[in-house]
N, C-alpha and C positions, 0 to 999 in steps of 0.2 A: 504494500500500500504506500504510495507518495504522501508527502506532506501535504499537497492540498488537498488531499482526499480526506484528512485525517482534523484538517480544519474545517473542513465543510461539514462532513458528516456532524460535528460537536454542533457548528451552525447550523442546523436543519433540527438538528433534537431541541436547541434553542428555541427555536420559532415555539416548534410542535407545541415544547411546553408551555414558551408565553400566551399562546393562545388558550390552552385549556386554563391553566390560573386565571386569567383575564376573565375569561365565562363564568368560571365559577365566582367570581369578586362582583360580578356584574360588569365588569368595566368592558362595555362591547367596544365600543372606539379605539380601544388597544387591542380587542382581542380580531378587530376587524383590518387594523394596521398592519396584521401578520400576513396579510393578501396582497400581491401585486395589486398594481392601480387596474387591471384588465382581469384580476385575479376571478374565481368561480367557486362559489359553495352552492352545489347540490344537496338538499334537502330530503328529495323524494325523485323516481325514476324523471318524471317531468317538471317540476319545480326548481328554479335555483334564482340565487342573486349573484348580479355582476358588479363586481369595482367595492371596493372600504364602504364607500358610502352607502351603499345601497346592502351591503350584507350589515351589517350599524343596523340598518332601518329592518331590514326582516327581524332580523334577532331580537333587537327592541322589543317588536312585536308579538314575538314566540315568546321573550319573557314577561311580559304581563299577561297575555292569555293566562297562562300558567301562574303563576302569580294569584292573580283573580280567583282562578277554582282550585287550587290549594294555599297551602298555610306553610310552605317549604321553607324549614329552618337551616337547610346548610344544600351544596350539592357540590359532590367532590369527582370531578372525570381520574381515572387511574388510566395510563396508556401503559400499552406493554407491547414487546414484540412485534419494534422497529426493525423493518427491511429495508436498506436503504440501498437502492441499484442507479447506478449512475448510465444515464443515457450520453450525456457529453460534461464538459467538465463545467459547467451553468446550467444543468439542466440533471434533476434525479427524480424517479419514481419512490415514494417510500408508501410501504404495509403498514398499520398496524392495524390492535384489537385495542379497543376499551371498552369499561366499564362504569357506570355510572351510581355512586352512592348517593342518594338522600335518606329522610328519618326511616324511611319504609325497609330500608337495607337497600340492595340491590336494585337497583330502581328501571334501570335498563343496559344494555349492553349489543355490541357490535362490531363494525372495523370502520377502519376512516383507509379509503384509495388515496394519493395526493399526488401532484408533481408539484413540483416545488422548483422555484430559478433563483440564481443570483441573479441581486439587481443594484447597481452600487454595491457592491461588497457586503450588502446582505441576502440571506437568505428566505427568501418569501415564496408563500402557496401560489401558484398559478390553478390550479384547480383541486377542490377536493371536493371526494364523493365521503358522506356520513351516511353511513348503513349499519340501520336498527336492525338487527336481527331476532330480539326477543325485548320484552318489557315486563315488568310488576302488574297486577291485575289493576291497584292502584297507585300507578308511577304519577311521576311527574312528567315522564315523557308523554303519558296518555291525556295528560289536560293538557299540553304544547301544541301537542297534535294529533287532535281529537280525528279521529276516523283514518289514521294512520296505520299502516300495517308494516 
């Protein structure tokens, strides 16, 4: 493995994790900052938002839903079993799985797809797919998004 491989990878686990703290703090404007400016979160097979600003404003949205029809006292994302395959040396695919804590335990869980670029010497999401695999019968993920599967 080269040194910059060895600096990026530490960069890219960086982001990962700024973004999941961010979410869980509420702080979406940071946790939206971890997206190129063209960047992409996919939500559901046909749903997404493009660019900081506009994923800021879904999320927003997804947290007060939620919000509203529960009473969530904490929500901690756990990520694990990062794959990170380099397509060029600005450009990497990374795997993983996580898991999502609130009071209820296990609240939901799944994988996050990503690409991910250098952009100015950091490393930022160009797109990622967040795939729910399974849920709590009473999650928080099921008041975020109600009629989701």
């Amino acid at each position: 493995m080269e040194d910059w491989e060895v600096v990026a990878r530490e960069s890219i686990r960086a982001t990962l994790a700024r973004y999941n703290a961010a979410g869980d703090r509420g702080q979406l404007a940071e946790l939206a900052a971890c997206f190129a400016d063209d960047g992409v979160l996919w939500y559901s097979k046909t749903d997404n938002a493009v660019g900081p600003a506009e994923i800021e404003s879904t999320l927003t949205e997804t947290s007060e839903r939620a919000r509203s029809a529960t009473k969530r006292k904490f929500v901690h994302h756990h990520v694990a079993a990062l794959d990170i395959e380099f397509t060029s040396p600005t450009e990497a695919k990374v795997r993983s799985y996580f898991q999502v804590l609130t009071e209820v335990g296990l609240d939901h869980w799944g994988r996050y797809d990503d690409t991910v670029v250098e952009v100015n010497g950091r490393w930022l999401i160009k797109e990622r797919w967040a795939r729910t695999d399974g849920r709590a019968e009473n999650s928080w993920a099921n008041a975020a998004h109600p009629g989701a599967t």
